[in-house]
N, CA, C and O atoms as CSV, one atom per row, in Angstrom:
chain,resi,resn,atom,element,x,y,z
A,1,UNK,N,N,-4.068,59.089,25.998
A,1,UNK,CA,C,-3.594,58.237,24.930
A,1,UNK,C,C,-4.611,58.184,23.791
A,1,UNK,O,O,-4.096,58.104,22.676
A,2,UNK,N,N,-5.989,58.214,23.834
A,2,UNK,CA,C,-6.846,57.921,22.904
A,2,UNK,C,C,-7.053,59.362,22.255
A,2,UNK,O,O,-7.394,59.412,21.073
A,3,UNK,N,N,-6.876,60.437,22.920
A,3,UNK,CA,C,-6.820,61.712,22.284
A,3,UNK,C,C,-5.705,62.070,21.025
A,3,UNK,O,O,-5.777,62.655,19.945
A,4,UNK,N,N,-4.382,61.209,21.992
A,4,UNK,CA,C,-3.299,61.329,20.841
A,4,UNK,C,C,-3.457,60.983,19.696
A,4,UNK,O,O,-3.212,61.685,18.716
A,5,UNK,N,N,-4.110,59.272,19.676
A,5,UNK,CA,C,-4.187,58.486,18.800
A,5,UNK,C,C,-5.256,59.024,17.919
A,5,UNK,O,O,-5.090,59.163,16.707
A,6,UNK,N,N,-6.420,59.344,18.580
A,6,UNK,CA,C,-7.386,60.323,17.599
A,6,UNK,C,C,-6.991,61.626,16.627
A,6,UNK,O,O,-7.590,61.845,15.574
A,7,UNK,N,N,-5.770,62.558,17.188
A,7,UNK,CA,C,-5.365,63.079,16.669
A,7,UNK,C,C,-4.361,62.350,15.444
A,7,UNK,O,O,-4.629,62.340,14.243
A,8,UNK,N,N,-3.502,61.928,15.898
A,8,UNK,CA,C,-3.188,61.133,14.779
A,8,UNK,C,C,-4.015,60.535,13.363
A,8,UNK,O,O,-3.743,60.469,12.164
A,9,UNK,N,N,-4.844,60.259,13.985
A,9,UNK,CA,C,-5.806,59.230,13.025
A,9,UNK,C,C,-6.283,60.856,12.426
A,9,UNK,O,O,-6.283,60.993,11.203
A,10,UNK,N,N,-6.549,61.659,13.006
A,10,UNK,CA,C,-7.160,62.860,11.933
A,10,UNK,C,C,-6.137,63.419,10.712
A,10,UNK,O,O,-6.331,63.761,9.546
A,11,UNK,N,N,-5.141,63.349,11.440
A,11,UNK,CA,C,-4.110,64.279,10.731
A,11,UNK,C,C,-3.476,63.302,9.176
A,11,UNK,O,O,-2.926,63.724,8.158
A,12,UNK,N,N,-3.805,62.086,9.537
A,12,UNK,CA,C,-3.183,60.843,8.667
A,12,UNK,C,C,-4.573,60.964,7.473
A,12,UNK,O,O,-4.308,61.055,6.274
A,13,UNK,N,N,-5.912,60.954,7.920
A,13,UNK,CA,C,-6.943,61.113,7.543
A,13,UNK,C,C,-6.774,62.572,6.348
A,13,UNK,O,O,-6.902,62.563,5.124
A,14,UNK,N,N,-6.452,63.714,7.267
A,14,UNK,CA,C,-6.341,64.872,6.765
A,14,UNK,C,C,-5.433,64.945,5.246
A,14,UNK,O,O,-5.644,65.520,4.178
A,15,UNK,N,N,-4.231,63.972,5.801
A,15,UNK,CA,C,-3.297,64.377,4.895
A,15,UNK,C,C,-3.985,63.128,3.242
A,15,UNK,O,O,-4.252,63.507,2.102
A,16,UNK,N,N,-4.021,62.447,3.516
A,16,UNK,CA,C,-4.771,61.499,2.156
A,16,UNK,C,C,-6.052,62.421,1.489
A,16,UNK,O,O,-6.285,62.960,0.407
A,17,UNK,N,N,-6.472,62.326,2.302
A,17,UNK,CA,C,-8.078,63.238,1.791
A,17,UNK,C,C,-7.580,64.605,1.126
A,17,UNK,O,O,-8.175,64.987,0.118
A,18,UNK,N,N,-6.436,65.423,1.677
A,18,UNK,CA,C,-5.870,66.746,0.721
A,18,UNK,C,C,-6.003,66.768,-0.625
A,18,UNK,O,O,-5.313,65.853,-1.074
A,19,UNK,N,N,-6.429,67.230,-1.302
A,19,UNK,CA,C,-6.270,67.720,-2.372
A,19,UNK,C,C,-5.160,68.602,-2.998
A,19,UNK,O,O,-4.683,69.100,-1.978
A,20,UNK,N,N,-4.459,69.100,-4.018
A,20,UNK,CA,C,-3.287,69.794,-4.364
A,20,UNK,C,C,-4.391,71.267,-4.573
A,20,UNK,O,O,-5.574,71.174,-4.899
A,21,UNK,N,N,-3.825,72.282,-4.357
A,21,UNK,CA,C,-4.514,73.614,-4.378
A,21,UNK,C,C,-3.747,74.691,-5.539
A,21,UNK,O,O,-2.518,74.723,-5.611
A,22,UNK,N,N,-4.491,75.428,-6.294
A,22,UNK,CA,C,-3.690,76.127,-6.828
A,22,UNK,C,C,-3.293,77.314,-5.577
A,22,UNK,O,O,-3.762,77.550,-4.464
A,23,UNK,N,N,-2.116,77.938,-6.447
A,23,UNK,CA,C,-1.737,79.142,-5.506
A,23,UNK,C,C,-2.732,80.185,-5.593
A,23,UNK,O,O,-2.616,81.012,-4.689
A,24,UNK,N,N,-3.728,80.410,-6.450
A,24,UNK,CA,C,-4.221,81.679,-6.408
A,24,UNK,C,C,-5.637,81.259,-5.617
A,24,UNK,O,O,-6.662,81.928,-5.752
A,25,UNK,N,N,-5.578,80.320,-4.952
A,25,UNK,CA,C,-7.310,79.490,-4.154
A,25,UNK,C,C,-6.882,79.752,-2.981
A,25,UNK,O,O,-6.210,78.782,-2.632
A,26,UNK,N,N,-6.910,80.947,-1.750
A,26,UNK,CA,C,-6.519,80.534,-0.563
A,26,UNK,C,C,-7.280,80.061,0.461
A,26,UNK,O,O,-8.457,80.407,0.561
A,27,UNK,N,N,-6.957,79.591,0.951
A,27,UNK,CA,C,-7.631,78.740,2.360
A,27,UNK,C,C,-8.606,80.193,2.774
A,27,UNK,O,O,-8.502,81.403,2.975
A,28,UNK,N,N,-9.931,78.693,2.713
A,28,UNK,CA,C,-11.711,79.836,2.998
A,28,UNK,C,C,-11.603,80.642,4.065
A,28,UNK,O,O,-11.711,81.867,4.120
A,29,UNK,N,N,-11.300,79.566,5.221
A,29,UNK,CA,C,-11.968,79.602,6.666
A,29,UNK,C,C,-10.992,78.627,7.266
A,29,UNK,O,O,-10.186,77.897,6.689
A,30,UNK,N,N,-11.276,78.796,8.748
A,30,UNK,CA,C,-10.591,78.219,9.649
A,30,UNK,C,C,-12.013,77.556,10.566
A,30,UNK,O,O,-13.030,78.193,10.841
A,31,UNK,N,N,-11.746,76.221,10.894
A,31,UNK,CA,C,-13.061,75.680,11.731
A,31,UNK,C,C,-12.531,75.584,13.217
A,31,UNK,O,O,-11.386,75.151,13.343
A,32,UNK,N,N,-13.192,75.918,14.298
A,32,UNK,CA,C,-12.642,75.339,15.336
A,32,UNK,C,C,-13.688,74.902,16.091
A,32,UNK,O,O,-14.530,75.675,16.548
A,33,UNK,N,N,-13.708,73.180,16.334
A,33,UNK,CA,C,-14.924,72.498,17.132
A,33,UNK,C,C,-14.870,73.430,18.457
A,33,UNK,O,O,-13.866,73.975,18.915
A,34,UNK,N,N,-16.338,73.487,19.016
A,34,UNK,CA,C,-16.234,73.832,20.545
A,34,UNK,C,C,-16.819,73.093,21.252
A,34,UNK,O,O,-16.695,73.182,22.473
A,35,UNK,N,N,-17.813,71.933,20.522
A,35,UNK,CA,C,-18.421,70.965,21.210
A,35,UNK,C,C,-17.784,69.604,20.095
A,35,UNK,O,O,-17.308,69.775,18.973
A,36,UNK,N,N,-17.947,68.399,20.755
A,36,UNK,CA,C,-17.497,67.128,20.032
A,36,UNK,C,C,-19.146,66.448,19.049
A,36,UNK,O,O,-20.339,66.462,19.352
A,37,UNK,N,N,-18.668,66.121,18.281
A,37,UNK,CA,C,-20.131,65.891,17.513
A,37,UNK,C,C,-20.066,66.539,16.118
A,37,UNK,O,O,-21.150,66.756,15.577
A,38,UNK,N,N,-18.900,66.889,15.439
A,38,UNK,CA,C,-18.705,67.485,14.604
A,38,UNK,C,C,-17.998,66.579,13.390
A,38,UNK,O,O,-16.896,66.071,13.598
A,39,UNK,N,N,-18.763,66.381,11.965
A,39,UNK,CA,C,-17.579,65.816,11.286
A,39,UNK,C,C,-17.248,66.680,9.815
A,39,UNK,O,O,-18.223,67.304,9.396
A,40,UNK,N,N,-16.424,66.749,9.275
A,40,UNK,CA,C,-16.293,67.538,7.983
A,40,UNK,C,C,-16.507,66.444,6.639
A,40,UNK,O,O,-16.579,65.246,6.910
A,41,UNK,N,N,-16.557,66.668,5.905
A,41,UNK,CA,C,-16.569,65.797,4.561
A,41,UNK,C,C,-15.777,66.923,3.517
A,41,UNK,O,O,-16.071,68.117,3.473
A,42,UNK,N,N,-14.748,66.288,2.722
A,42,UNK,CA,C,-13.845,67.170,1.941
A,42,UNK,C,C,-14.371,66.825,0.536
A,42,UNK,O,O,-14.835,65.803,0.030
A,43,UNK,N,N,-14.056,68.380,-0.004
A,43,UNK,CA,C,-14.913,68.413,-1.391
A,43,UNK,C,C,-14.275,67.260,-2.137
A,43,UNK,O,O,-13.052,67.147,-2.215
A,44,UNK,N,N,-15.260,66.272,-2.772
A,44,UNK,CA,C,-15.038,65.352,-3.777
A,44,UNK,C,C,-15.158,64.466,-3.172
A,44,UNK,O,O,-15.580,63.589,-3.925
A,45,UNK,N,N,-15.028,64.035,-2.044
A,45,UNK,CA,C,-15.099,62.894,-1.220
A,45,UNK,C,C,-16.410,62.066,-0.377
A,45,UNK,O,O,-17.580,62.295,-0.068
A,46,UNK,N,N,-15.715,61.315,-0.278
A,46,UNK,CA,C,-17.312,60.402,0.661
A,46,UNK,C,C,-17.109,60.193,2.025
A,46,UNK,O,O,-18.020,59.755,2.727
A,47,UNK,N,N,-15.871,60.495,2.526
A,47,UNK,CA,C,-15.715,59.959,3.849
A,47,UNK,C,C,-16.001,61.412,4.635
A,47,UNK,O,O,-15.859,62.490,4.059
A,48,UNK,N,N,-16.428,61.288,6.045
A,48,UNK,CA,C,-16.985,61.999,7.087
A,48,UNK,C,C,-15.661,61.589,8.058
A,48,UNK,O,O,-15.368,60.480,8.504
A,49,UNK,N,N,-15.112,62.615,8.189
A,49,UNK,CA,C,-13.797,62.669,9.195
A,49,UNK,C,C,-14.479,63.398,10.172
A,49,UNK,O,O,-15.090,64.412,9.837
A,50,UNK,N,N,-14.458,62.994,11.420
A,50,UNK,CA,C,-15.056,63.346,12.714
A,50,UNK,C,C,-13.694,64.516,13.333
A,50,UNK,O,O,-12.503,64.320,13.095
A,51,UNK,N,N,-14.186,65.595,14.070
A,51,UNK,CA,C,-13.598,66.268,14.666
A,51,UNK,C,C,-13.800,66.614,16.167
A,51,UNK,O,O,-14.742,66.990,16.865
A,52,UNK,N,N,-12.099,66.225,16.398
A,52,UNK,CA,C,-12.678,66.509,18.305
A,52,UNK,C,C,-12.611,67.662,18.393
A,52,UNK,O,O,-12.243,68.475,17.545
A,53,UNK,N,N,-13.050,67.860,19.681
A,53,UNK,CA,C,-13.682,68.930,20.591
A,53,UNK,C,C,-12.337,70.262,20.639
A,53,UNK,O,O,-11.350,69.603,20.964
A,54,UNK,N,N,-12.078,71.086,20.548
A,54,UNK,CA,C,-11.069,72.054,20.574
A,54,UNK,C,C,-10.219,72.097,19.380
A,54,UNK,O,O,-9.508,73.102,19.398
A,55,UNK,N,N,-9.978,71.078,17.959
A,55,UNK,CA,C,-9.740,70.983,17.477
A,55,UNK,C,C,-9.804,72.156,16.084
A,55,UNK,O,O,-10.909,72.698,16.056
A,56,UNK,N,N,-9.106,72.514,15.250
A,56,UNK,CA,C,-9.230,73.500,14.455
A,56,UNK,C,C,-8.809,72.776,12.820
A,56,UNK,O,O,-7.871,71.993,12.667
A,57,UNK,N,N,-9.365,73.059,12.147
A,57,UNK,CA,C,-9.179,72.688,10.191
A,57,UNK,C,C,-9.298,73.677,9.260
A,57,UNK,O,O,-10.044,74.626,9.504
A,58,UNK,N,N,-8.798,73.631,8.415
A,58,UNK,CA,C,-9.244,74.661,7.209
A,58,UNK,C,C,-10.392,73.824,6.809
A,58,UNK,O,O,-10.587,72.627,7.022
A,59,UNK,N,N,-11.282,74.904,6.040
A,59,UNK,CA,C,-12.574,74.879,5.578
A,59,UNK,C,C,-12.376,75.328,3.923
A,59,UNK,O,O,-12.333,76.512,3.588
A,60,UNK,N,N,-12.286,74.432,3.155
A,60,UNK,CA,C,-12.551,74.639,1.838
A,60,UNK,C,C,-13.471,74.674,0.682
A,60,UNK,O,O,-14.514,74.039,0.841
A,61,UNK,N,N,-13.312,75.260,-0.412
A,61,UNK,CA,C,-14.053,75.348,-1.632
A,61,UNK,C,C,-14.983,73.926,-1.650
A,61,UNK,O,O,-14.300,72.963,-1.998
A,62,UNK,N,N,-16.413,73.589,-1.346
A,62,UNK,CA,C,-16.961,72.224,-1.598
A,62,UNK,C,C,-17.190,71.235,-0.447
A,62,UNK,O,O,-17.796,70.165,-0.403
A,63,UNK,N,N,-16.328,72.128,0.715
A,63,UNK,CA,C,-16.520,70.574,1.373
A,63,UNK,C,C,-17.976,71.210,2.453
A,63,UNK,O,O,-18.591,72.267,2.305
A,64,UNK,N,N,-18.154,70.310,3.335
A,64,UNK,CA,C,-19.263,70.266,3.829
A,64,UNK,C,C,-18.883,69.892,5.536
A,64,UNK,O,O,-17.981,69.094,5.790
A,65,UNK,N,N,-19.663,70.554,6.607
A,65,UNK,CA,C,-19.597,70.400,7.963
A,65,UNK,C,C,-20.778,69.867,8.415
A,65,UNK,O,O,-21.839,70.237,7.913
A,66,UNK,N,N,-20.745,69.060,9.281
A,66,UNK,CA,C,-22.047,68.769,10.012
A,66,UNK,C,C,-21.895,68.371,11.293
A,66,UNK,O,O,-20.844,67.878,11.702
A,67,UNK,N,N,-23.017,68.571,12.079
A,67,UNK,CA,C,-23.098,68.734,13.646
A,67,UNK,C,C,-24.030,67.483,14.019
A,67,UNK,O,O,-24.833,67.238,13.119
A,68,UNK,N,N,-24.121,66.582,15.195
A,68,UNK,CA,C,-25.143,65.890,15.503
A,68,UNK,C,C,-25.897,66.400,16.594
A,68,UNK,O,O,-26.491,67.368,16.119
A,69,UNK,N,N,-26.151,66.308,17.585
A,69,UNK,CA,C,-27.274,66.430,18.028
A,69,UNK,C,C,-26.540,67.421,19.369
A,69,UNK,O,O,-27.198,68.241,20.009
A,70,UNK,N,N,-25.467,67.212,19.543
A,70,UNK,CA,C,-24.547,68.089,20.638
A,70,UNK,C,C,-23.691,68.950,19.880
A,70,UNK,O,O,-23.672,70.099,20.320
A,71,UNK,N,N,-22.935,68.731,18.815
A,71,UNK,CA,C,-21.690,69.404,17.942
A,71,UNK,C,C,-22.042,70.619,17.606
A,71,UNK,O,O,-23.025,70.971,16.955
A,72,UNK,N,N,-20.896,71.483,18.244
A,72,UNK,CA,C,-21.106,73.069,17.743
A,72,UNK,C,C,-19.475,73.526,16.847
A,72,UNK,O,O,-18.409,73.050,17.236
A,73,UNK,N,N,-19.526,74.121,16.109
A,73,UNK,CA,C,-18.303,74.387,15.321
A,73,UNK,C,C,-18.467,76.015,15.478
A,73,UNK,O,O,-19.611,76.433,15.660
A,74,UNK,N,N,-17.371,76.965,15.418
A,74,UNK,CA,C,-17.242,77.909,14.876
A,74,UNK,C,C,-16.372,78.256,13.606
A,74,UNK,O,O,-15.173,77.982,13.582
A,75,UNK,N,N,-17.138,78.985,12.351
A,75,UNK,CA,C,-16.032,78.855,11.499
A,75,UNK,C,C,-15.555,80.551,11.314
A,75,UNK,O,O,-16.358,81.399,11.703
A,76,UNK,N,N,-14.264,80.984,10.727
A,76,UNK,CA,C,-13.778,82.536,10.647
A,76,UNK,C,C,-13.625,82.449,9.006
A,76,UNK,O,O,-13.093,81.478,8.469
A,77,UNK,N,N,-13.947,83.137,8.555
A,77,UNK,CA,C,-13.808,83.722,6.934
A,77,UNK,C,C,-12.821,84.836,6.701
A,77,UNK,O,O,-13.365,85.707,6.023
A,78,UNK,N,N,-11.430,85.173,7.042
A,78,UNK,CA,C,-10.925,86.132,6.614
A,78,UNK,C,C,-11.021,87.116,7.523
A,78,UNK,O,O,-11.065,88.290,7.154
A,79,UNK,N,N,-11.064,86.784,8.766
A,79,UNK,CA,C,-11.443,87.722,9.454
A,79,UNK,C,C,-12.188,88.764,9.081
A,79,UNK,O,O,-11.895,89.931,9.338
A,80,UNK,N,N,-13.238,88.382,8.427
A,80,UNK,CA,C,-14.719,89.066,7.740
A,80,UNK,C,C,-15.837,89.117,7.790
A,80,UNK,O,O,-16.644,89.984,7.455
A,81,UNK,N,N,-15.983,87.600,8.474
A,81,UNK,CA,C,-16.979,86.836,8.777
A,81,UNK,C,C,-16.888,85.562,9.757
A,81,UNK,O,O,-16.229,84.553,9.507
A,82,UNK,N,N,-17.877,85.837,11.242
A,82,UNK,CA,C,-18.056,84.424,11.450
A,82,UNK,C,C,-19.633,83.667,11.362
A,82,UNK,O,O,-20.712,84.186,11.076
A,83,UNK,N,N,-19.282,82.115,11.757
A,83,UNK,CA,C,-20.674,81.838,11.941
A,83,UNK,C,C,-20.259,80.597,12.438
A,83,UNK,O,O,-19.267,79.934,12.136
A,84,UNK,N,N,-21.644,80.252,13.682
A,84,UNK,CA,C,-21.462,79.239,14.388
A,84,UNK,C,C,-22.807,78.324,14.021
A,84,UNK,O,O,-23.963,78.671,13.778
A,85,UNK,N,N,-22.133,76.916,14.087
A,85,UNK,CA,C,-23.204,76.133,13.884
A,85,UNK,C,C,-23.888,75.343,14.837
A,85,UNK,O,O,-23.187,74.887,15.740
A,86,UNK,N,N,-25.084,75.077,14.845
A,86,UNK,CA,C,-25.373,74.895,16.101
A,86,UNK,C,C,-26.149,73.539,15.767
A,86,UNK,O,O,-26.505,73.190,14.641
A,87,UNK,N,N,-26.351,72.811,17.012
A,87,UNK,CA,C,-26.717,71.189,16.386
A,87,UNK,C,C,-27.392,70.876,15.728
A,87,UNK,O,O,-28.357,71.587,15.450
A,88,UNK,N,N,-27.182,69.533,15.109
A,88,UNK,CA,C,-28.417,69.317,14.298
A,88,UNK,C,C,-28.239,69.910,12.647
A,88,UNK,O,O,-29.222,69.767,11.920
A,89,UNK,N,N,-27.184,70.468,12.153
A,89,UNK,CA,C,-26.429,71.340,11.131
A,89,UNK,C,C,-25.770,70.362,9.963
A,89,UNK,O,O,-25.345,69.212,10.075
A,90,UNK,N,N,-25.827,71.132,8.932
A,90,UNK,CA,C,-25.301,70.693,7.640
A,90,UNK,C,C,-25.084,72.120,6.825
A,90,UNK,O,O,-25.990,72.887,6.500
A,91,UNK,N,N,-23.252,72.346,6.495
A,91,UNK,CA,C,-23.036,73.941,6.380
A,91,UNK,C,C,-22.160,73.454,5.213
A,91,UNK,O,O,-21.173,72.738,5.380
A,92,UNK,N,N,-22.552,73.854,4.127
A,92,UNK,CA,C,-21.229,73.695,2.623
A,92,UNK,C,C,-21.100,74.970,2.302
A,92,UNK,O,O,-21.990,75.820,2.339
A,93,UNK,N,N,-19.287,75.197,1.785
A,93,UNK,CA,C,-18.746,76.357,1.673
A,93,UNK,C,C,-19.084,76.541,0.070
A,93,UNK,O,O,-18.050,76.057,-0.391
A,94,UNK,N,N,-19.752,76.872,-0.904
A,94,UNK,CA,C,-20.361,76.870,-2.452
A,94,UNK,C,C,-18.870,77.324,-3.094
A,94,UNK,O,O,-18.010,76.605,-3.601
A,95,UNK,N,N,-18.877,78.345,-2.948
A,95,UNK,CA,C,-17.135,79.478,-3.232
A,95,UNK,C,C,-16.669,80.636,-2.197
A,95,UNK,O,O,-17.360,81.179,-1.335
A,96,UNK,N,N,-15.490,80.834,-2.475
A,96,UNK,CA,C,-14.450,81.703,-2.100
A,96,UNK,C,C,-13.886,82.037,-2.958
A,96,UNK,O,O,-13.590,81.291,-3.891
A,97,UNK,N,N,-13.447,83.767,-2.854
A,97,UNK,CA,C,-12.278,84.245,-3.404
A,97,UNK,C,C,-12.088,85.218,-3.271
A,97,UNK,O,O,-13.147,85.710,-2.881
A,98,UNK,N,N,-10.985,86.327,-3.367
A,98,UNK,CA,C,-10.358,87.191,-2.581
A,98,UNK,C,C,-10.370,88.451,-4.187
A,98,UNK,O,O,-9.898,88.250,-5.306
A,99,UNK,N,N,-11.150,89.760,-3.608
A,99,UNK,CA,C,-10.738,90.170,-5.328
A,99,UNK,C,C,-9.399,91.271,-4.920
A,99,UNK,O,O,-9.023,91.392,-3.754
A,100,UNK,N,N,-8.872,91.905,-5.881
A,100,UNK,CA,C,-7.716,92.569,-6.051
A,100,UNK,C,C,-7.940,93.673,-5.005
A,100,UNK,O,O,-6.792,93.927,-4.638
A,101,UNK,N,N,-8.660,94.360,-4.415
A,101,UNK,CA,C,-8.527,95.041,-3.432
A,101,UNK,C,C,-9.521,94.585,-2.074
A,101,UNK,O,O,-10.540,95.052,-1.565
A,102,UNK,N,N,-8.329,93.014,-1.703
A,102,UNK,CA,C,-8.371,92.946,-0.663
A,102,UNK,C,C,-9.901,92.350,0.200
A,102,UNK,O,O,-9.880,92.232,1.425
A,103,UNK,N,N,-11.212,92.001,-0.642
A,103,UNK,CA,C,-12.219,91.946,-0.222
A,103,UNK,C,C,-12.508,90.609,-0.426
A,103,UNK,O,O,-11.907,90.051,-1.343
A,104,UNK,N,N,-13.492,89.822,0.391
A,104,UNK,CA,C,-14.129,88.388,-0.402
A,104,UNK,C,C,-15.331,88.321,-0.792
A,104,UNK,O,O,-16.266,89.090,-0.565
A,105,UNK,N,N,-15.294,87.486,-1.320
A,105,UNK,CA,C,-16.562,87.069,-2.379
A,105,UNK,C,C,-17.108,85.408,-1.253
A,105,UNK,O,O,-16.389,84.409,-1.278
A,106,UNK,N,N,-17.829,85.430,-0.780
A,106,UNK,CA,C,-18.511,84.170,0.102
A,106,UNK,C,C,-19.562,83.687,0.083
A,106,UNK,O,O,-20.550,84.255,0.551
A,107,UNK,N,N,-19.592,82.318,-0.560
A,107,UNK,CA,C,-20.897,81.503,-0.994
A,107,UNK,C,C,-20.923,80.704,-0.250
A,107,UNK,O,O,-19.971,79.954,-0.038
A,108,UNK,N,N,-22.477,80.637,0.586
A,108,UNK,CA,C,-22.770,79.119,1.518
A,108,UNK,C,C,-23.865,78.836,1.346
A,108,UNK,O,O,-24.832,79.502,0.977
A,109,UNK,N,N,-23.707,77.480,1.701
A,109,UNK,CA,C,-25.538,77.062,1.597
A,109,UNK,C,C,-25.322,76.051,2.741
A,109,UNK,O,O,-24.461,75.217,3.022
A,110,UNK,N,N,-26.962,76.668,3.504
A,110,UNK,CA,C,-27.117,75.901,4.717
A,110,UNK,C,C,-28.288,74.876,4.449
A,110,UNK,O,O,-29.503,75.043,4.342
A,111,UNK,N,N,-27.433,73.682,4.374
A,111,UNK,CA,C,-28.495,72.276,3.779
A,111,UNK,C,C,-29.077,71.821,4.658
A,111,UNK,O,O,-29.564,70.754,4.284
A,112,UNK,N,N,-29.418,72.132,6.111
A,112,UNK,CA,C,-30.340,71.514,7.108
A,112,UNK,C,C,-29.672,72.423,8.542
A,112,UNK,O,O,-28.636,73.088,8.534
A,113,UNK,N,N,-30.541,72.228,9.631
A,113,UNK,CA,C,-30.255,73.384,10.237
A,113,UNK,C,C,-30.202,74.945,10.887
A,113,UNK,O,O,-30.701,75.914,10.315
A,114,UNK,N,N,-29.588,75.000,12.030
A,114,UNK,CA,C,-29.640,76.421,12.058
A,114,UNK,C,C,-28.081,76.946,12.414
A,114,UNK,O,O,-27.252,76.341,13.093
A,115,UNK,N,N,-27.941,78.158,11.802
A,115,UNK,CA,C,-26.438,79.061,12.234
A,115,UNK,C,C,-26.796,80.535,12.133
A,115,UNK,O,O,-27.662,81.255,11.636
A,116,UNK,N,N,-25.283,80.645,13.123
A,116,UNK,CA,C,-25.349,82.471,13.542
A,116,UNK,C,C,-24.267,82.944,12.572
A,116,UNK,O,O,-23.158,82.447,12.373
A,117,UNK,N,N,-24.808,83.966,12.037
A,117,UNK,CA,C,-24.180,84.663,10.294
A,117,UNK,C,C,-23.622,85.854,11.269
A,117,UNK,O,O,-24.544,86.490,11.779
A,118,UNK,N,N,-22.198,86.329,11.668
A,118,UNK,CA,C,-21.829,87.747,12.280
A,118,UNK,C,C,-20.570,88.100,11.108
A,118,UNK,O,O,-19.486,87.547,10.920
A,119,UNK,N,N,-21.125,89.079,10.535
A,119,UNK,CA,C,-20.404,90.099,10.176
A,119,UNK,C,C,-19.666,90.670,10.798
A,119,UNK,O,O,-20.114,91.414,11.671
A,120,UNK,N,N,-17.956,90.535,10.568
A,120,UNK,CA,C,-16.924,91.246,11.524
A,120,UNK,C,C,-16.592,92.567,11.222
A,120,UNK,O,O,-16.570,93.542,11.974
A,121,UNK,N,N,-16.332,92.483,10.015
A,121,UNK,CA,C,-15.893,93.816,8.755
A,121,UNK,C,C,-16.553,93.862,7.489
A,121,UNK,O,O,-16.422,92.972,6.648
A,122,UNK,N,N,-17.215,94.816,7.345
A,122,UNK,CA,C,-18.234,94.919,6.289
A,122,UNK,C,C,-17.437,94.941,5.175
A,122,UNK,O,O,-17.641,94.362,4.108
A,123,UNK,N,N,-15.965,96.062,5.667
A,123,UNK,CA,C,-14.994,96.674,4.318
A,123,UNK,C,C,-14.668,95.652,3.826
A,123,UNK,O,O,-14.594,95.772,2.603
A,124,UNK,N,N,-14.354,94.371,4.287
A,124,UNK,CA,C,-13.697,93.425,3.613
A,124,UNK,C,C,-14.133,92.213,3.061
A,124,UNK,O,O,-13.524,91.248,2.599
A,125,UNK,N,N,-15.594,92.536,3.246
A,125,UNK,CA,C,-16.434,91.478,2.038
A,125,UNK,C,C,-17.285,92.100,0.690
A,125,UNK,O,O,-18.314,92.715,0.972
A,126,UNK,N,N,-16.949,91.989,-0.655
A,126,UNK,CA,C,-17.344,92.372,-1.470
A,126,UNK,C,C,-18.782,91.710,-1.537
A,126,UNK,O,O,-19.700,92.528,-1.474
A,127,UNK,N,N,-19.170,90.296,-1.660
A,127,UNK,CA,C,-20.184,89.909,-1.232
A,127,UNK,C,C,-20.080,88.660,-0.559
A,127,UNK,O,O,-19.089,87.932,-0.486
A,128,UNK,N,N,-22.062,88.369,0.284
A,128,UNK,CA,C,-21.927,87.296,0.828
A,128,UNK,C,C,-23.089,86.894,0.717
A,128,UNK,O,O,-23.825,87.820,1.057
A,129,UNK,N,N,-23.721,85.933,0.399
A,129,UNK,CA,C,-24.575,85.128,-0.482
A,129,UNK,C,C,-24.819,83.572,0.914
A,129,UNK,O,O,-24.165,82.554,0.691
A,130,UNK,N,N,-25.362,83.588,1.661
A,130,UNK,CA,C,-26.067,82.473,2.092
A,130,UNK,C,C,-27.158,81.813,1.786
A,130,UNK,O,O,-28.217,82.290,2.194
A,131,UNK,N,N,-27.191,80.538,0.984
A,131,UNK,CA,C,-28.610,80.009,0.613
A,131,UNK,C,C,-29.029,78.829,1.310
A,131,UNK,O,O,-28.358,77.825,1.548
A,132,UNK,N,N,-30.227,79.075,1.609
A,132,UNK,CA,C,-31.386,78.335,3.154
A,132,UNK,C,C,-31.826,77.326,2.198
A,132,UNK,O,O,-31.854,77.178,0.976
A,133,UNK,N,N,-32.144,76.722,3.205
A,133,UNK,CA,C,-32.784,75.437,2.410
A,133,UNK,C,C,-34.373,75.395,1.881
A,133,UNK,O,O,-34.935,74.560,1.172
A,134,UNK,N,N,-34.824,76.489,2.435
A,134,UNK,CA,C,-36.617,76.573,1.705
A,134,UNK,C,C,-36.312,77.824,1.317
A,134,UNK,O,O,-37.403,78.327,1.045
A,135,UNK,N,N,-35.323,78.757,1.100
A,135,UNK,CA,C,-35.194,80.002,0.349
A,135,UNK,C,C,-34.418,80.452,-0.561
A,135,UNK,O,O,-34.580,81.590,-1.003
């Protein structure tokens, strides 16, 4: 029952916090918690929406992920790119975008923390730009 209701409470959460998207912005990434301890913050916003454990979200232009001291997330880029975050984490998506043949363009900055950067398909990222927090 409290799982339901948690889900609920995310999805009610989810849907207010949305933003309207143009058509040519498509969805970054896909998040899927694998440990509980995870909350997202959506670009423009102040609130920290917590994510349970098995749970999956889109990952957009601005917003920001963070892990506490157990929370592990994995996120997928286009099937181009993954990277997992591992506790103790603070991961913002900078930009996205897809150019005319098929490739992405992927900006992150890792604001505290550590994560695993795996390259799936080289062909299908034009570039990818991660910026560290002392580099």
């Amino acid at each position: 029952m409290r799982l339901r209701l948690g889900l609920l409470t995310f999805m009610l959460a989810f849907a207010i916090a949305q933003r309207p998207v143009s058509a040519q912005q498509p969805v970054a990434a896909v998040v899927q918690i694998t440990y509980a301890g995870v909350q997202l913050q959506r670009a423009n916003t102040q609130n920290w929406l917590p994510l349970p454990a098995d749970a999956q979200a889109p990952f957009g232009i601005g917003d920001i992920l963070r892990t506490d001291k157990t929370g592990r997330a994995f996120i997928t880029f286009a099937d181009a790119s993954q990277t997992l975050l591992l506790p103790g984490t603070e991961y913002q998506l900078k930009g996205f975008d897809q150019t005319d043949k098929q490739q992405v363009n992927i900006s992150l900055r890792l604001l505290k923390g550590r994560s695993i950067q795996l390259i799936t398909d080289p062909a299908k990222i034009a570039s990818y730009q991660l910026n560290l927090q002392h580099m």
